[in-house]
SEBAKOL-765331 format. One line per field, with one value per residue (C-alpha): x, y, z. Coordinates in pm, 1 decimal, always signed. Layout:
residues N
east = X:...;
north = Y:...;
up = Z:...;
//
This chain:
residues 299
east = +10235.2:+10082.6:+9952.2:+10230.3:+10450.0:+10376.2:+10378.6:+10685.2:+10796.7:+10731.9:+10993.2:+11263.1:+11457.4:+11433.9:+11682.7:+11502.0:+11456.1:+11853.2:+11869.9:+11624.0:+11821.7:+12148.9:+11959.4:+12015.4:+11670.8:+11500.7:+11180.2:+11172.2:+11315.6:+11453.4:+11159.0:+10909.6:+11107.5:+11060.6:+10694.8:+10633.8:+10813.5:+10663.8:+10356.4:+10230.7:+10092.6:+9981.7:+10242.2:+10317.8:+10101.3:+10111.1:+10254.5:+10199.5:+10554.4:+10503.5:+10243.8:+10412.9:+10722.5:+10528.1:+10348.8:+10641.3:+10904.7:+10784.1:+10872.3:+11210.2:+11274.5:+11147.8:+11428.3:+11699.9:+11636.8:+11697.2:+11974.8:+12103.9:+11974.9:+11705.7:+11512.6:+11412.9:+11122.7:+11027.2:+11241.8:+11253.5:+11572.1:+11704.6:+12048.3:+12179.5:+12323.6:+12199.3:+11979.4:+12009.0:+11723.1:+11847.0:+11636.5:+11557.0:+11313.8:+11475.4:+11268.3:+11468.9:+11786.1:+11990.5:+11954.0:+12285.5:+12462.3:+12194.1:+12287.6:+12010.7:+11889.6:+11738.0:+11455.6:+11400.3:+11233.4:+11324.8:+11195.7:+11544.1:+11874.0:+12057.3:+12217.8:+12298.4:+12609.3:+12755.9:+12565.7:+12786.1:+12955.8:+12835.9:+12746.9:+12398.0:+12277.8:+12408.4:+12068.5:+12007.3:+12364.6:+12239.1:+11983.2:+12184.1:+12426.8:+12143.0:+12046.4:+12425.0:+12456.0:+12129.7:+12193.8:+12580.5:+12722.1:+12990.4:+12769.2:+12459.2:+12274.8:+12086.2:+11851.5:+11701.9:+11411.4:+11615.6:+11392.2:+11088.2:+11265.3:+11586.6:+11688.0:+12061.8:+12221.1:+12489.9:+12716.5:+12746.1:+13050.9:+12979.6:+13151.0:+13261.6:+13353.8:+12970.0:+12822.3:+12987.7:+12805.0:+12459.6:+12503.7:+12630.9:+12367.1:+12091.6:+12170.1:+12184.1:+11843.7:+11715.6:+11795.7:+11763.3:+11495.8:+11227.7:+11337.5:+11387.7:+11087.4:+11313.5:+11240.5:+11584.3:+11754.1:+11760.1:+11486.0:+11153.3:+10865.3:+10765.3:+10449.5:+10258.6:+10375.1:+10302.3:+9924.3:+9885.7:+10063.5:+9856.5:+9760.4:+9631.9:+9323.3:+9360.0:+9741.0:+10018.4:+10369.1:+10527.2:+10821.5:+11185.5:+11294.7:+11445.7:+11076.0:+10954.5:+11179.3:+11104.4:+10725.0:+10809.2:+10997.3:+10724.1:+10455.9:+10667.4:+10705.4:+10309.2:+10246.7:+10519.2:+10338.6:+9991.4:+10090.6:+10238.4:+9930.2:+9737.0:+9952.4:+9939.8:+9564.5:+9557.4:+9800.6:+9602.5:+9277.4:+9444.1:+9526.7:+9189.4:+9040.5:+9270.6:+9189.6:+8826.6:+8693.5:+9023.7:+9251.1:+9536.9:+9759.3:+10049.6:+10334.1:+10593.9:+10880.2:+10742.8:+10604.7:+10252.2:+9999.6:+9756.5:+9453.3:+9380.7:+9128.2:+9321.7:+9129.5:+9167.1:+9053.7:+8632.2:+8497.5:+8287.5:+8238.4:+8257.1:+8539.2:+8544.9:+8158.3:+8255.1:+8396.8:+8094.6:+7828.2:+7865.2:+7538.5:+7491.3:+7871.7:+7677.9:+7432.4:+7608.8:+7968.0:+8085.5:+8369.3:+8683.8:+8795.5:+8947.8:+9138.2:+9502.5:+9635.7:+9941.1:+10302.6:+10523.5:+10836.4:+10957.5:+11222.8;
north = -8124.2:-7872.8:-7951.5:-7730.5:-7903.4:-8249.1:-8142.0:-8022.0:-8362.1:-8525.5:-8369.8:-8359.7:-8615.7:-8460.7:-8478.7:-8788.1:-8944.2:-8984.7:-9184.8:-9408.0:-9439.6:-9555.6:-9833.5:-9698.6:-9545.1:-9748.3:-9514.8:-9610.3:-9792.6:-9682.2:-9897.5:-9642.8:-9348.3:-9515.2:-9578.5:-9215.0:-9042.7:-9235.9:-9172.0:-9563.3:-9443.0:-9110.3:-8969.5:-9066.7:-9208.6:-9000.0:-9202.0:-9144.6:-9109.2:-8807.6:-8665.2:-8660.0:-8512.4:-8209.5:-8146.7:-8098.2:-7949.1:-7575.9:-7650.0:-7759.5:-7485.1:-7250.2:-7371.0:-7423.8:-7016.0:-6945.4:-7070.1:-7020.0:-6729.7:-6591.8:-6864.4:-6827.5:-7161.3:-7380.3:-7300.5:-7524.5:-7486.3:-7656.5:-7768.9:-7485.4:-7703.0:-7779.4:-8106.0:-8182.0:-8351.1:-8285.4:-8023.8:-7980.2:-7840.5:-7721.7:-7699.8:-7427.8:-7196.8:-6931.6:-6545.2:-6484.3:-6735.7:-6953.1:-7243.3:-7537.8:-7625.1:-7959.6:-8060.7:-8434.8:-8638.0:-8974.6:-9179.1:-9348.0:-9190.7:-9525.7:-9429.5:-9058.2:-8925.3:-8677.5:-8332.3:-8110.7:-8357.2:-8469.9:-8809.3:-8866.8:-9153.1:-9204.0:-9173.9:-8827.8:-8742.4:-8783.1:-8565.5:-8251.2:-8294.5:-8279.0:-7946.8:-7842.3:-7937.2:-7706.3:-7421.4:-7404.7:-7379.0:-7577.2:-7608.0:-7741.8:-7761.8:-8086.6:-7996.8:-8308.6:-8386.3:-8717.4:-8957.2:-8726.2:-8472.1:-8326.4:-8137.1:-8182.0:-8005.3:-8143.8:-7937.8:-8128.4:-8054.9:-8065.1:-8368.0:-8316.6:-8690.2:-8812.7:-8529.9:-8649.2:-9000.0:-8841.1:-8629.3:-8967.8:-9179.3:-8895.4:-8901.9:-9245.5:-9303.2:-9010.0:-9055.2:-9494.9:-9518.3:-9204.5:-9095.3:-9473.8:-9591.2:-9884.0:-10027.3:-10006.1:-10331.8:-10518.7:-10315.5:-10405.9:-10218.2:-10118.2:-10299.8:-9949.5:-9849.1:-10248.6:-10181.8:-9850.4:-9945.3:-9883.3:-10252.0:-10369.2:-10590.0:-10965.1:-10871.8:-11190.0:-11231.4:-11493.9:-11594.7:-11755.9:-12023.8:-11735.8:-11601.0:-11887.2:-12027.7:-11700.2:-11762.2:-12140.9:-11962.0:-11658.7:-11958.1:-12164.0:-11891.0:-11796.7:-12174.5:-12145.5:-11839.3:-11999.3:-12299.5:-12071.5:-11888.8:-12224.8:-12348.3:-12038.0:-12026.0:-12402.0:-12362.7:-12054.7:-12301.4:-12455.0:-12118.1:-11903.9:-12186.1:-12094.5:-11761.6:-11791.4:-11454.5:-11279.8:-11098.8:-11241.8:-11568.9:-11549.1:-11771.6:-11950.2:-11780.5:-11432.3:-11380.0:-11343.5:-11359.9:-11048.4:-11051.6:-10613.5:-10421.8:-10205.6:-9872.9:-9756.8:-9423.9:-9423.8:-9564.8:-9299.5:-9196.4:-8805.6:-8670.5:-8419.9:-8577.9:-8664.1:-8290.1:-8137.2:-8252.7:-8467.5:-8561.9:-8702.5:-8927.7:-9061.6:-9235.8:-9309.6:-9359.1:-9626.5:-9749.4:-9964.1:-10185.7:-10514.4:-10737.2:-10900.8:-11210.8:-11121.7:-11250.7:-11033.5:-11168.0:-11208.4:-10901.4;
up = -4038.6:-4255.5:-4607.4:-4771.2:-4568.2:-4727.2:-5055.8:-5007.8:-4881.7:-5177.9:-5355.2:-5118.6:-4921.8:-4548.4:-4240.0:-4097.2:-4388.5:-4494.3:-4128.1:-4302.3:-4646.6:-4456.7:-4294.1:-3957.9:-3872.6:-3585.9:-3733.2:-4119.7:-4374.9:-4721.1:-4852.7:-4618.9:-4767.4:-5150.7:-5098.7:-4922.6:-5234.5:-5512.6:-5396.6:-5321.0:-4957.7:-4868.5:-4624.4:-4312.7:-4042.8:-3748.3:-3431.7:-3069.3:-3030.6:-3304.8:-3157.0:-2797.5:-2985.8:-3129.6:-2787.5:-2647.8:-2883.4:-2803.7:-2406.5:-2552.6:-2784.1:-2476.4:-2297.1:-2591.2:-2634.1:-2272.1:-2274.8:-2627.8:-2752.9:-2929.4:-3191.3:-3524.7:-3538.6:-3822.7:-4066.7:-4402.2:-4592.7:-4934.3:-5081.2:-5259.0:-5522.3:-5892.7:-5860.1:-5499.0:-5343.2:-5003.3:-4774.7:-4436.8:-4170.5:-3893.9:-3533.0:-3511.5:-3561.0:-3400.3:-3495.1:-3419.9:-3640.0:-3797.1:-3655.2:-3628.7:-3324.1:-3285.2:-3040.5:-2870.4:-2698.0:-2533.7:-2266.8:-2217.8:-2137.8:-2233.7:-2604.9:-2513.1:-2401.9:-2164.7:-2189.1:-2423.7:-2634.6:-2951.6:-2827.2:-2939.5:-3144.5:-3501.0:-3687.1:-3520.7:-3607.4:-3896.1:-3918.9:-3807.3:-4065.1:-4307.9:-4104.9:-4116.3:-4473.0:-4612.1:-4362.5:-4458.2:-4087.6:-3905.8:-3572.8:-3458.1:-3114.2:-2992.6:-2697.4:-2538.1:-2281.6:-2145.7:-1941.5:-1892.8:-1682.4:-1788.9:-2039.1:-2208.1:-2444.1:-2691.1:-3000.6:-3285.0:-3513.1:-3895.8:-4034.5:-4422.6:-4438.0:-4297.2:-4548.9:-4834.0:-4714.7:-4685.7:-5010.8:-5224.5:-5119.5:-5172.7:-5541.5:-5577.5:-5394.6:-5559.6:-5911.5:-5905.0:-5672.4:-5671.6:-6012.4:-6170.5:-5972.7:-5850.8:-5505.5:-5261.5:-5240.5:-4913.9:-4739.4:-4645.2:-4568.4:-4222.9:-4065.3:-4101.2:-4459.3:-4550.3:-4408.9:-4636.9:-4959.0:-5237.5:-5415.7:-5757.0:-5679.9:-5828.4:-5909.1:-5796.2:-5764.1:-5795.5:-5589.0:-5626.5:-5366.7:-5152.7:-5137.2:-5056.3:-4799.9:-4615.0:-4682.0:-4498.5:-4222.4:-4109.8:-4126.3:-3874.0:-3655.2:-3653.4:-3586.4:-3305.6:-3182.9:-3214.1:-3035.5:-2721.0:-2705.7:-2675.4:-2359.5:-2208.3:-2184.9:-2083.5:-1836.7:-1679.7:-1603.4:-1300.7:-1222.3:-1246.4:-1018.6:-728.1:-745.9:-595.0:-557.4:-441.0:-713.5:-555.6:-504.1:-293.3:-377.8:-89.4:-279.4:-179.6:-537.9:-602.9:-937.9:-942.4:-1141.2:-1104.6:-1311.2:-1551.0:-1679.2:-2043.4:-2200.0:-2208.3:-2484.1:-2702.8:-3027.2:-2971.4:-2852.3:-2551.7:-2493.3:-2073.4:-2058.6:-2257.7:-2151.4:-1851.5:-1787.5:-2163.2:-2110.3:-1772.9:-2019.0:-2346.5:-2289.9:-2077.5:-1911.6:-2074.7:-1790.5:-1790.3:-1559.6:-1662.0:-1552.8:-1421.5:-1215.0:-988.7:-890.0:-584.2:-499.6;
//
């Protein structure tokens, strides 16, 4: 995302971010969206998941215009309305027509319906209404790269009735919560926006018996977690010491326990340094490689 494009942010309440507001985001919360807009972190952190998205949303688009028609890309759009904080970057739209056209990605097929229905998960539904909303069209196209392989496409109807939803709520947040610098009720902060809020050094709050039976409640569950972690590496001693020198114990059920170097990415400083310059990454960067402890089932 470009600079211009996050300042723009700022003042706007985007497509994914009215998922978020309605508490129906598995991305954000309204609290992320609060935070992002009053400026108490700086924007969003960029998530593999993101990254993977934008890698391949031009492949998707390639394919969307194939089929569809020629593309218009990257297209930001606002509410034409007095005060609306509503607006909307579209991946892309239709020459002939306008209408938004939406790119995914997602590893799972599971919450997705049958290709050319509007069947696709409620907080992306969300989204193109948003699109449908600030590009004033009836119709928008969904084109998604389902389990890494195929490509659906769905047609979204606009929906006056969700709309109205989105457009009520964007006020509200808006004007209370961004404007009125009051945080959204019920919502919590992601663990990522928790880790970047902005603090006041030696500042305390103190808490009401709610706050602190929740405080009692995340403690038992660490000392919970704690305590499982403990057992689990005392009940792996037995285990190591059948292993000898093999990396493999075979069980009479047909299962066995595997203990297999793994490989992660090379550990180094530079980036591009093995590619560049071989002969340098022979000396200076080394290898990340570890072995796991772990059971497969018998089939």
């Amino acid at each position: 995302m470009t600079h211009e494009e996050l300042e723009r942010r700022k003042h706007h309440l985007g497509a994914s971010d009215m998922a978020a507001v309605l508490g129906i985001s598995p991305f954000a919360t309204a609290y992320d969206v609060w935070a992002e807009k009053t400026g108490r972190i700086e924007g969003k952190a960029e998530t593999e998941a993101m990254r993977l998205g934008k890698r391949f949303e031009p492949a998707i688009l390639d394919e969307a215009e194939e089929r569809l028609g020629i593309l218009e890309r990257n297209v930001w759009l606002t509410k034409k309305s007095s005060g609306s904080p509503l607006a909307s970057t579209l991946d892309a739209r239709l020459v002939a027509g306008g209408f938004p056209v939406e790119a995914k990605r997602c590893r799972s097929s599971e919450a997705w319906g049958e290709a050319g229905t509007d069947e696709i998960p409620d907080y992306y539904n969300v989204q193109v209404q948003v699109q449908m909303l600030c590009s004033e069209t009836d119709l928008a196209h969904l084109v998604a790269l389902l389990d890494g392989e195929t490509f659906v496409f769905y047609r979204i109807p606009r929906s006056d009735e969700i709309i109205k939803i989105i457009v009520d709520r964007a006020f509200e947040f808006w004007n209370k919560n961004v404007i009125g610098g009051e945080p959204p009720a019920e919502s919590a902060p992601s663990e990522e926006t928790f880790k970047k809020l902005r603090r006041e050094p030696a500042s305390i709050v103190p808490v009401d018996e709610a706050g602190a039976a929740a405080v009692a409640e995340w403690n038992a569950a660490r000392d919970e977690q704690l305590l499982a972690e403990k057992r689990e590496k005392e009940a792996a001693e037995p285990i190591r010491a059948l292993f000898g020198t093999s990396e493999a114990l075979q069980l009479p059920d047909g299962g066995r326990v595997t203990y297999l170097e793994q490989r992660g990415a090379p550990v180094t400083d530079v980036k591009g340094l093995r590619e560049a310059h071989p002969e340098i990454a022979a000396k200076y960067v080394r290898e990340n490689s570890f072995r796991v402890l772990r059971l497969k089932k018998a089939k």
